[in-house]
MARDRENRO-981611 format. One line per 2 residues: for each residue x, y, z of N, C-alpha, C. Coordinates in pm, whole numbers. Example, Ala and Ser with C-alpha at 12.3 -4.5 7.8 and 13.67 -1.06 7.14 Angstrom:
% MARDRENRO-981611
1319,-569,780,1230,-450,780,1320,-330,780 ~ 1285,-225,708,1367,-106,714,1290,3,787
END
This chain:
% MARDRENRO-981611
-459,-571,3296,-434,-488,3178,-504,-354,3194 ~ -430,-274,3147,-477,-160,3177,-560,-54,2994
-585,-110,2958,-644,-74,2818,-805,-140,2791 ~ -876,-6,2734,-1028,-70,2691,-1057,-34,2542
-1081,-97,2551,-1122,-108,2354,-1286,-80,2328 ~ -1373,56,2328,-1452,45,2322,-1546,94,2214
-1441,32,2067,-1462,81,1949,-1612,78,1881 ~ -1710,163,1806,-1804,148,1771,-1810,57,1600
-1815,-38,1592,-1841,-133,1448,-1946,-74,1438 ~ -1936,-14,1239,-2097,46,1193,-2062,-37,1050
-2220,-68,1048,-2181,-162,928,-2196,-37,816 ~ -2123,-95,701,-2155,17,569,-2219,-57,468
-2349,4,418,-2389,-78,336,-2361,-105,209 ~ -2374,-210,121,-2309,-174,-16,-2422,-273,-80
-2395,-264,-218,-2490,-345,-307,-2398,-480,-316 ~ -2484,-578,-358,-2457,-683,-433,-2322,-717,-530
-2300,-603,-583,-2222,-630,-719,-2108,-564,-614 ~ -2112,-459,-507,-1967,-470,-432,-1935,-492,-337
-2053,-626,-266,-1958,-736,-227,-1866,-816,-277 ~ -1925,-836,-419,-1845,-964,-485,-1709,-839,-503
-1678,-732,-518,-1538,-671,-464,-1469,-698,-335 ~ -1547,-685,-214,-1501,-671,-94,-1432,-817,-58
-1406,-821,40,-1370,-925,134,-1564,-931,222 ~ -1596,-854,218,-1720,-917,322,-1829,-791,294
-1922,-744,280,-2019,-642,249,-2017,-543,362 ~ -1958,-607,468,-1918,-467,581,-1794,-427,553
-1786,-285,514,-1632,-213,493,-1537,-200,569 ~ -1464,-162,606,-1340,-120,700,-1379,-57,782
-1376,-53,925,-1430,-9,1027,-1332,101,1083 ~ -1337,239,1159,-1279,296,1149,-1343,343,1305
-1262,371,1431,-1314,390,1578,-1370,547,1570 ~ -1482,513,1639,-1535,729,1621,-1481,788,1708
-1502,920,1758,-1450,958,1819,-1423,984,1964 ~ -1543,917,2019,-1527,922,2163,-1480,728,2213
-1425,663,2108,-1370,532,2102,-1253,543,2203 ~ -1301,386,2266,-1158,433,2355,-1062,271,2311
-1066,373,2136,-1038,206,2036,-855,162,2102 ~ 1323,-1441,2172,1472,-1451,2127,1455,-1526,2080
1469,-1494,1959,1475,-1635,1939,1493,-1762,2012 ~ 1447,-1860,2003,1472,-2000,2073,1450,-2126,2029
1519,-2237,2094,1530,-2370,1990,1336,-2378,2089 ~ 1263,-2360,2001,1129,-2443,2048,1075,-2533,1916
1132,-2655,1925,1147,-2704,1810,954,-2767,1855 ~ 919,-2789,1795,794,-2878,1727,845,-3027,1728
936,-3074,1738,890,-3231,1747,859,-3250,1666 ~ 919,-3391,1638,845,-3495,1508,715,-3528,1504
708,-3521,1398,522,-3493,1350,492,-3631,1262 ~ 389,-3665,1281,356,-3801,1217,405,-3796,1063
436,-3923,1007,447,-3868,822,313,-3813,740 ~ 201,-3816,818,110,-3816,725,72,-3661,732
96,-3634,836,116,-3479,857,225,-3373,765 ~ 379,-3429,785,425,-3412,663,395,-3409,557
326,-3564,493,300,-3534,362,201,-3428,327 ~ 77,-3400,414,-5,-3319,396,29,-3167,367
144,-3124,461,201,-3003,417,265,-2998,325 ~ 341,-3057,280,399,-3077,150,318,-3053,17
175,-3156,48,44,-3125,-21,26,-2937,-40 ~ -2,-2915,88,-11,-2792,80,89,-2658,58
211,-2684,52,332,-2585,-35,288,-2660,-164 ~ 266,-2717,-189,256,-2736,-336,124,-2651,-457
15,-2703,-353,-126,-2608,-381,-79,-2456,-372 ~ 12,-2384,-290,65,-2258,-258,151,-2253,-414
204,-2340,-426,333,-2312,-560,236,-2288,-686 ~ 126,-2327,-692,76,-2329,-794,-10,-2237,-813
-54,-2206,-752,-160,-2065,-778,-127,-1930,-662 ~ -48,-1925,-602,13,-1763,-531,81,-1719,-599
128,-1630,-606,179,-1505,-706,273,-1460,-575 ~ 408,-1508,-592,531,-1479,-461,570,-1347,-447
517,-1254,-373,619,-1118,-338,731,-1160,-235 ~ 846,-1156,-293,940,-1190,-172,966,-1124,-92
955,-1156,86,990,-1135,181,1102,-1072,237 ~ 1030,-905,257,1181,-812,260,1162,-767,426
1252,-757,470,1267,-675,618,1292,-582,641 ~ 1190,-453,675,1197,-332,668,1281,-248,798
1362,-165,755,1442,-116,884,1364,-3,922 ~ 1355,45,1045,1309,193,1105,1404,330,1023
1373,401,962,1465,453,889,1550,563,1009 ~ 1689,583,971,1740,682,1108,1689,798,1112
1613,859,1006,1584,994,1059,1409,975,1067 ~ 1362,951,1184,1243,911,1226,1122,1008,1183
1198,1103,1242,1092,1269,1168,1038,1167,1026 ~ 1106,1152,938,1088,1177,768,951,1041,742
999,989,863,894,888,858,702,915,863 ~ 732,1032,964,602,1082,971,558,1206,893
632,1248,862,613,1314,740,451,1360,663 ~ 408,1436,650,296,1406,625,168,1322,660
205,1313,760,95,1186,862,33,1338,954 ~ -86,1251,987,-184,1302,1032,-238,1188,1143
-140,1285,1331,-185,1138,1401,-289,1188,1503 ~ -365,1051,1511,-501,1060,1628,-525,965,1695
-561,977,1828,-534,866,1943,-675,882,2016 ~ -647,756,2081,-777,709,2176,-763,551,2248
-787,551,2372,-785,442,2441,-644,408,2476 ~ -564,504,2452,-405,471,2516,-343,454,2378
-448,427,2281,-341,427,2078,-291,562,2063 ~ -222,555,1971,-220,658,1860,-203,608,1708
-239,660,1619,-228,603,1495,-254,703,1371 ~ -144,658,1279,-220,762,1163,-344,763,1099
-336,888,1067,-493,855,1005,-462,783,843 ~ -560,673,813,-529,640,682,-563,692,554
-704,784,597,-750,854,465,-659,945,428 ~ -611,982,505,-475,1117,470,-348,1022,388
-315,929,452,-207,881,379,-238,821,248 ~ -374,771,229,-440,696,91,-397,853,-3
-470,959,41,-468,1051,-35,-353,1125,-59 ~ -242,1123,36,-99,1228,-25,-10,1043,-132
-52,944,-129,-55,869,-195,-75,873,-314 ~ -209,855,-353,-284,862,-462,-251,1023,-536
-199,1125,-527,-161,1240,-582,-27,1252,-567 ~ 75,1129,-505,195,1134,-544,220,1134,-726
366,1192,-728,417,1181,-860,548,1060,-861 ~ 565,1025,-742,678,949,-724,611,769,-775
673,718,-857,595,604,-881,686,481,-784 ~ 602,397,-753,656,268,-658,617,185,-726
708,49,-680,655,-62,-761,533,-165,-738 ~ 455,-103,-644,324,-150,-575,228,-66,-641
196,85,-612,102,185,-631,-24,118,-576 ~ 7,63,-512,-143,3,-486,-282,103,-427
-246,240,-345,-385,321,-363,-451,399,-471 ~ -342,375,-607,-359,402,-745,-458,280,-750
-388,170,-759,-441,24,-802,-585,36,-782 ~ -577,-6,-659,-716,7,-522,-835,96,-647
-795,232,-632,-873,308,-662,-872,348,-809 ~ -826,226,-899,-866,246,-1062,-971,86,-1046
-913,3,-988,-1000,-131,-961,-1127,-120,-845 ~ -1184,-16,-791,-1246,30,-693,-1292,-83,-660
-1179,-130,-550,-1185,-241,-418,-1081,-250,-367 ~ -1114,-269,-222,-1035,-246,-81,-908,-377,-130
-959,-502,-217,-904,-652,-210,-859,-628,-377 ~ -704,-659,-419,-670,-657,-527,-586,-841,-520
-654,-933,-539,-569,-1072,-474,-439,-1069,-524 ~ -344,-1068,-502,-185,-1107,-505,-131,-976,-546
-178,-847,-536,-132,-736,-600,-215,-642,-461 ~ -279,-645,-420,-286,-534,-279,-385,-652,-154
-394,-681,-54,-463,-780,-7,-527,-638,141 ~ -616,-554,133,-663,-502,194,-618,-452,318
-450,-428,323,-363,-364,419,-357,-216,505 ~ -453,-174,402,-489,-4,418,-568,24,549
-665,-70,544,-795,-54,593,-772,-153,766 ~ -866,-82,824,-846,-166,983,-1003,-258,977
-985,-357,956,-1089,-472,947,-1148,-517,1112 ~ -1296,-516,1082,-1424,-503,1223,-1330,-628,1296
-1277,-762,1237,-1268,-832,1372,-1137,-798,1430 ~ -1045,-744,1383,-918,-645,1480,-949,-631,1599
-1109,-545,1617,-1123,-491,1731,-1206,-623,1796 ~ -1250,-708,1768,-1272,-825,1821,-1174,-876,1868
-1091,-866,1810,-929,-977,1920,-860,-886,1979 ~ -853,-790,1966,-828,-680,2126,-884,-688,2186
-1003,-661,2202,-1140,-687,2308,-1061,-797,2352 ~ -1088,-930,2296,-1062,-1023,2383,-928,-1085,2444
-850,-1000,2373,-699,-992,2452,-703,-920,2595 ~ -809,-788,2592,-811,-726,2739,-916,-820,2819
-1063,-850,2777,-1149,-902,2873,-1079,-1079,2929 ~ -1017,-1168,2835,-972,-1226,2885,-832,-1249,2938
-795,-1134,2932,-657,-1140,2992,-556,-1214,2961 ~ -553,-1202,2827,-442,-1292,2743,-289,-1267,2743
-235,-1402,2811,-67,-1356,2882,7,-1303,2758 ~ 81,-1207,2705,148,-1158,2628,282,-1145,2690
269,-1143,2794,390,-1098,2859,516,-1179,2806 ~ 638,-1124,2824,767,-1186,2786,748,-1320,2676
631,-1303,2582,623,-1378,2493,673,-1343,2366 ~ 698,-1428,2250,766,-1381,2059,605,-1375,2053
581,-1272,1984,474,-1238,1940,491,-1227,1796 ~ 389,-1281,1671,373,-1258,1553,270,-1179,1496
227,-1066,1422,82,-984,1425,115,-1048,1224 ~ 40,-1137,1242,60,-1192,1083,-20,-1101,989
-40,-1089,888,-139,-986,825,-166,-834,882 ~ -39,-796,939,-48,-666,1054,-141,-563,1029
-149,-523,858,-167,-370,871,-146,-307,908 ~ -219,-186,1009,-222,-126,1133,-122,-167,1207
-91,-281,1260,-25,-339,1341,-69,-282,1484 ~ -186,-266,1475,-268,-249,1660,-238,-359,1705
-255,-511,1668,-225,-573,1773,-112,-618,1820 ~ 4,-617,1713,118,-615,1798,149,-499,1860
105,-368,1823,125,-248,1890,72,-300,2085 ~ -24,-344,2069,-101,-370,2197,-38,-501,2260
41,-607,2199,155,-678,2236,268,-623,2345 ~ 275,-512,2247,423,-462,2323,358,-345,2437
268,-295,2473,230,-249,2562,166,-324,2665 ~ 195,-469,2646,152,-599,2716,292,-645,2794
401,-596,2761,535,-622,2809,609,-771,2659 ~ 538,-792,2563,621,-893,2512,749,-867,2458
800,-1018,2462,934,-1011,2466,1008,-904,2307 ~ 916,-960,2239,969,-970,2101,834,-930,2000
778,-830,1923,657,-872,1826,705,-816,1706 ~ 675,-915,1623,736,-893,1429,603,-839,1373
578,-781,1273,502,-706,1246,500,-781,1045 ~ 383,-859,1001,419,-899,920,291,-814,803
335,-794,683,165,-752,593,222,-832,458 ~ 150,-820,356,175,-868,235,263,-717,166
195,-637,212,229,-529,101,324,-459,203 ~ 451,-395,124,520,-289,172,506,-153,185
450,-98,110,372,22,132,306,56,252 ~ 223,-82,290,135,-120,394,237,-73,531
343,-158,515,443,-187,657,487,-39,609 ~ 560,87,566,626,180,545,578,298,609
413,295,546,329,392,499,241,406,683 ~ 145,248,695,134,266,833,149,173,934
282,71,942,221,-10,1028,346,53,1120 ~ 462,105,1071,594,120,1128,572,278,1172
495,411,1099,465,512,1161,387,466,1291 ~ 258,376,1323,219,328,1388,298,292,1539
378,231,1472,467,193,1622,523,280,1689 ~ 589,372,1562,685,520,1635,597,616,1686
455,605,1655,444,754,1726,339,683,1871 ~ 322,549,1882,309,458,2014,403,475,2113
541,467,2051,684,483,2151,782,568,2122 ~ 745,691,2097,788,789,2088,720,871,2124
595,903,2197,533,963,2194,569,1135,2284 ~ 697,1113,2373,757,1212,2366,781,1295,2280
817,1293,2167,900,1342,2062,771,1380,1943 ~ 659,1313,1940,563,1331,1813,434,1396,1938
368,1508,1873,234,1579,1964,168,1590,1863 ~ 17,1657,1886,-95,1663,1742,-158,1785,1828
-209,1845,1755,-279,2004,1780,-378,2000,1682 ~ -459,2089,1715,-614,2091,1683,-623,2108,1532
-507,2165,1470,-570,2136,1313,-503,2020,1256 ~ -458,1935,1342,-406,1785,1282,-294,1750,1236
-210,1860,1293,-84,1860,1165,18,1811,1296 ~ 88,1679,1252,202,1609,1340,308,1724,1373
334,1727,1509,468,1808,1548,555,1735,1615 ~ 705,1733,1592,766,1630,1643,908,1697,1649
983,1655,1700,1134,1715,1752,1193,1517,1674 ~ 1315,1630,1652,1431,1500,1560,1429,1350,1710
1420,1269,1678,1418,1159,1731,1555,1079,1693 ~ 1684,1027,1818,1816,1012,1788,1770,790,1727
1851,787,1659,1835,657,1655,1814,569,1735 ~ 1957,580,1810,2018,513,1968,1872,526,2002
1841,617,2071,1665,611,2128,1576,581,2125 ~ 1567,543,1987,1454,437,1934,1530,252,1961
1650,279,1960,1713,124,1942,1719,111,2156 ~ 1699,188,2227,1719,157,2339,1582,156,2434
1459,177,2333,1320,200,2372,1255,27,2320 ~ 1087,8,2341,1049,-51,2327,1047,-116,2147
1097,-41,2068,1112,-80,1962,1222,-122,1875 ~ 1342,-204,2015,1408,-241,1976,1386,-383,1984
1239,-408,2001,1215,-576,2036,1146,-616,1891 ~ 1130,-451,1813,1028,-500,1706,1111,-569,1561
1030,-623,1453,1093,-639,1356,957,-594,1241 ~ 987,-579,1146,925,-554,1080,914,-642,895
830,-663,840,879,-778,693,716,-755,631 ~ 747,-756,474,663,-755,407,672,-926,322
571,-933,249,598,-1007,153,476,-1185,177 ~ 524,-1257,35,373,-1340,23,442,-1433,165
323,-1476,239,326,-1570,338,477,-1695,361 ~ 445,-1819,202,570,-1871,230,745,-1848,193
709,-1707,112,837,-1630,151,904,-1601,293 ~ 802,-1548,340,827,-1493,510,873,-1619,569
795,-1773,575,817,-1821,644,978,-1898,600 ~ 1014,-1874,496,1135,-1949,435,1231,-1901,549
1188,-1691,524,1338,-1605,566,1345,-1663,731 ~ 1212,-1648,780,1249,-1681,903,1300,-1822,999
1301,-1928,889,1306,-2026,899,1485,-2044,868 ~ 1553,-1953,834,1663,-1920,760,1732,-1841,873
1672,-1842,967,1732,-1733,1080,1840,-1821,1213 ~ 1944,-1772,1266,1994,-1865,1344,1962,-1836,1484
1887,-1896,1540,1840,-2021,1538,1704,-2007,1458 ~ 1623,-2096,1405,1528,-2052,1378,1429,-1985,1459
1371,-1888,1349,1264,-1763,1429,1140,-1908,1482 ~ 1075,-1927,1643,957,-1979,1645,873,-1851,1787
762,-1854,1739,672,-1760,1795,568,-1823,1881 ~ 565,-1781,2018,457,-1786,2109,356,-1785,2099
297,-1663,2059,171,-1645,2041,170,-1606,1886 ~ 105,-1659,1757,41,-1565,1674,-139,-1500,1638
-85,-1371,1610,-205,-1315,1592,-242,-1247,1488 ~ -386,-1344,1409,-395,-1288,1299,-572,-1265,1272
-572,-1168,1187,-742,-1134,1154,-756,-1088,1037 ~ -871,-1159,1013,-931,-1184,838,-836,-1189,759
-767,-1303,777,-642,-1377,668,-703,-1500,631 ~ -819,-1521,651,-873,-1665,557,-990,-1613,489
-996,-1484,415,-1131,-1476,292,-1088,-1521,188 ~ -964,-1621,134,-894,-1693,30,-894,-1782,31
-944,-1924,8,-930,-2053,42,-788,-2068,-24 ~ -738,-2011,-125,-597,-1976,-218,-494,-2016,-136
-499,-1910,-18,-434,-1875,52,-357,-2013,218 ~ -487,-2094,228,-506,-2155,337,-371,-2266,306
-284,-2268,267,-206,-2389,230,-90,-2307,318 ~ -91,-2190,242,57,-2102,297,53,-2080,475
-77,-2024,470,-94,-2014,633,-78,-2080,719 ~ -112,-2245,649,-90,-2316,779,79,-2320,750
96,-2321,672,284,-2372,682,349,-2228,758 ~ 327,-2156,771,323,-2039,851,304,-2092,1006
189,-2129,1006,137,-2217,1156,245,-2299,1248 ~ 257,-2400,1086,292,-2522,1135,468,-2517,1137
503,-2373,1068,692,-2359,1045,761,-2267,1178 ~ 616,-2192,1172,708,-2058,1291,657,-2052,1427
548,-2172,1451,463,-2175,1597,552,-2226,1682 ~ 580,-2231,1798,677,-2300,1868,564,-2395,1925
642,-2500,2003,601,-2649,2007,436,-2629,2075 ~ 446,-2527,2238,348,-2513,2295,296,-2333,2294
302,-2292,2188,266,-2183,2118,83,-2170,2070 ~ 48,-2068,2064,-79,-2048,2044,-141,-1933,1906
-189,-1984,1799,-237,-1920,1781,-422,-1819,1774 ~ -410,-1711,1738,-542,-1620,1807,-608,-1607,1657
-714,-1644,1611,-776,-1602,1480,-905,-1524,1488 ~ -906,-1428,1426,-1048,-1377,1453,-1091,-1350,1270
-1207,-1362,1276,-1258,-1403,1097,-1438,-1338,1116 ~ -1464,-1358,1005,-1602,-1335,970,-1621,-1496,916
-1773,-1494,912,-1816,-1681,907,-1747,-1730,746 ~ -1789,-1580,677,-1820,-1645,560,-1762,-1490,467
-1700,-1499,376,-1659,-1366,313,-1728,-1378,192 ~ -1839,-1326,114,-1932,-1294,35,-1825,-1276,-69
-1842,-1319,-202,-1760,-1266,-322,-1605,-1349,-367 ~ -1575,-1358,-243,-1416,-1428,-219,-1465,-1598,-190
-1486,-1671,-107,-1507,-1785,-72,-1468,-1847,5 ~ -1430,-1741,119,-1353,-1820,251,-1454,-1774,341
-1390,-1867,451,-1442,-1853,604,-1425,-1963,676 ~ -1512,-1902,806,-1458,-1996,894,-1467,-2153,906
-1589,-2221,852,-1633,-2367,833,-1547,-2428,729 ~ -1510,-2368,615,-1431,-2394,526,-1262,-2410,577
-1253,-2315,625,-1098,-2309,704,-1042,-2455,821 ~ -1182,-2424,876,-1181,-2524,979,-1185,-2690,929
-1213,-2724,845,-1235,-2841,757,-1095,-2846,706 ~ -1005,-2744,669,-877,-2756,578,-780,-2791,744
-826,-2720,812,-756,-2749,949,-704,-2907,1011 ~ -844,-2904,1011,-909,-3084,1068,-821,-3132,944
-817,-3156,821,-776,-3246,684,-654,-3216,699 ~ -563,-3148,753,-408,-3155,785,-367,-3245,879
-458,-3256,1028,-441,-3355,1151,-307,-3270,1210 ~ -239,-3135,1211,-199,-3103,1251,-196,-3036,1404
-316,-2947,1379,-370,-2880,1482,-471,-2893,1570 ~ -499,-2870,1688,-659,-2832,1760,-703,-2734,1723
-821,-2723,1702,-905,-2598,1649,-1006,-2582,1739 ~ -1040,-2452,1781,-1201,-2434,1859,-1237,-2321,1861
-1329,-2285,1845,-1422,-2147,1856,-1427,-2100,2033 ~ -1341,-1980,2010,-1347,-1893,2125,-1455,-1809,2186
-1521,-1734,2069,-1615,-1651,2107,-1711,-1620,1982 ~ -1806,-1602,1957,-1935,-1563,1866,-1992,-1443,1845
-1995,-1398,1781,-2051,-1250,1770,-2096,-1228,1670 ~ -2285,-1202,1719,-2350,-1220,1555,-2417,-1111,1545
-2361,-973,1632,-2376,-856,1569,-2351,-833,1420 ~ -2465,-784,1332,-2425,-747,1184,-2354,-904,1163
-2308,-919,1018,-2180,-1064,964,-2165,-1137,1078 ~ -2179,-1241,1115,-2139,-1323,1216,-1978,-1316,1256
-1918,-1315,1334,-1784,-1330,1358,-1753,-1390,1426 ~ -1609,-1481,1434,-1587,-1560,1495,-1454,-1536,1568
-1424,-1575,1661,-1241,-1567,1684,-1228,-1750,1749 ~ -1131,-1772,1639,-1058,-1928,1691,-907,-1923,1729
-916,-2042,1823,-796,-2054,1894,-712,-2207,1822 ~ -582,-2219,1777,-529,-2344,1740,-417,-2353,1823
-394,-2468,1847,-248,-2553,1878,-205,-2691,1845 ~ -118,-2708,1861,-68,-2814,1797,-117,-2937,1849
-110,-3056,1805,-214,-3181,1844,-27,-3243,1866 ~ -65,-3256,2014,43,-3370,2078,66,-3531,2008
206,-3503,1979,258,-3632,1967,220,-3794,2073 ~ 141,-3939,1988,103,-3979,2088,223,-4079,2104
END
């Protein structure tokens, strides 16, 4: 692999009263500047009943306390320019990416109202985490750059694999998927704004980068970009979808043949114990049989009530999966990245 990730994590400090806001008392990490930050039948096999019933258990715990945004699939719009629009892009380590404080802010002083507003939301509720109404999509979260890191140092096969970037945001790591050669990477967030605003500018000005340049006072320059060109480039492998977890997994489950994914990759999607019912049915609906997923987390999310010991216990109490701790990192918040797969039929 030819990419280094040699982003600086600074912790930000905050008080007491806004952790219990945050997802974790370290804020959104942001790389400085010299950072060098087909579908297929892969069916899963019959699964014991008790495994069944357990998921069942768990869509049910999901039915009862998630709040459903349904699962929409966002198209690349044809006139690509309009997309970047007001973006402000900056690169390092082979990325490029918008900047997000710029887009929070021609946001937040829009007059155009959406049916999210969520950097309105965000910033009348001052917190990054609004649960079932903004889930911290804006922001590029410290263990991101933990599971890049360890996508380059261990040399994690991506190649000609379905890639899933579950909780995308940013969508760096499927961005870094498809500069891995994979076959296929879907790009998933809760919020649409999120996928519109930056996970899909994100991709275009990654593979387009002909067509989009940046000059010293920051302002995007770009020549009209033809559709065909985007549909005959690397981003015709992408897909893009917003919406709550077992929405997504319905639509894709609804797909002919059904959508199942190689590798998924997701980070700090368990500061919700709320949440842990949908995810695994996510796991356990769209993983293909000998599929892998990549988790990277903080131990413990201050305020919220998830983490990793907790997760791992809901794991084990399904009997679905293998679970194991990949790597440790107890710089600042402890962090963890875990690896799951499916527990063979005996």
């Amino acid at each position: 692999m030819s990419f280094q990730f040699n982003f600086n994590i600074e912790e930000t400090e905050s008080s007491p009263s806004e952790s219990e806001k945050s997802p974790s008392k370290h804020g959104p990490i942001t790389e400085n500047n010299d950072g060098k930050l087909e579908n297929g039948d892969h069916s899963t096999g019959s699964r014991q009943k008790q495994r069944v019933k357990n998921s069942e258990s768990h869509s049910a715990d999901s039915d009862n306390t998630l709040s459903y945004k349904p699962a929409t699939e966002h198209k690349i719009p044809e006139d690509v320019c309009s997309v970047l629009e007001s973006k402000v892009v900056e690169s390092g380590s082979g990325l490029q990416y918008v900047n997000v404080s710029v887009v929070e802010m021609v946001l937040s002083k829009s007059d155009v109202s959406s049916s999210e507003d969520i950097v309105k939301k965000s910033i009348t509720s001052n917190s990054d985490l609004i649960s079932g109404v903004y889930e911290g999509g804006m922001k590029i979260w410290e263990c991101t750059f933990d599971l890049l890191r360890y996508i380059e140092d261990e040399d994690v096969n991506l190649e000609d694999k379905r890639v899933l970037d579950l909780g995308c945001g940013a969508g760096l790591l499927g961005i870094v998927s498809l500069k891995q050669k994979a076959k296929i990477v879907h790009f998933q967030d809760y919020n649409s704004t999120v996928i519109e605003e930056i996970t899909i500018p994100n991709a275009l000005v990654n593979y387009n980068s002909d067509h989009v340049t940046t000059n010293t006072d920051g302002e995007p320059r770009g020549k009209r970009v033809k559709k065909s060109e985007v549909k005959a480039g690397p981003l015709s492998k992408c897909r893009f979808f917003s919406g709550e977890w077992s929405h997504f997994t319905q639509l894709m489950q609804n797909q002919v043949p059904p959508m199942k994914y190689d590798v998924i990759l997701t980070s700090e999607t368990i500061y919700n114990p709320t949440y842990y019912g949908a995810l695994l049915d996510v796991f356990q609906n769209l993983l293909a049989n000998d599929g892998i997923v990549y988790l990277a987390s903080k131990s413990h999310y201050f305020g919220v009530g998830g983490g990793v010991d907790l997760f791992e216990n809901f794991v084990k109490e399904s009997n679905l999966f293998n679970i194991r701790t990949l790597k440790i990192h107890d710089d600042g918040l402890q962090r963890v990245l875990l690896k799951l797969d499916f527990k063979r039929d005996s």
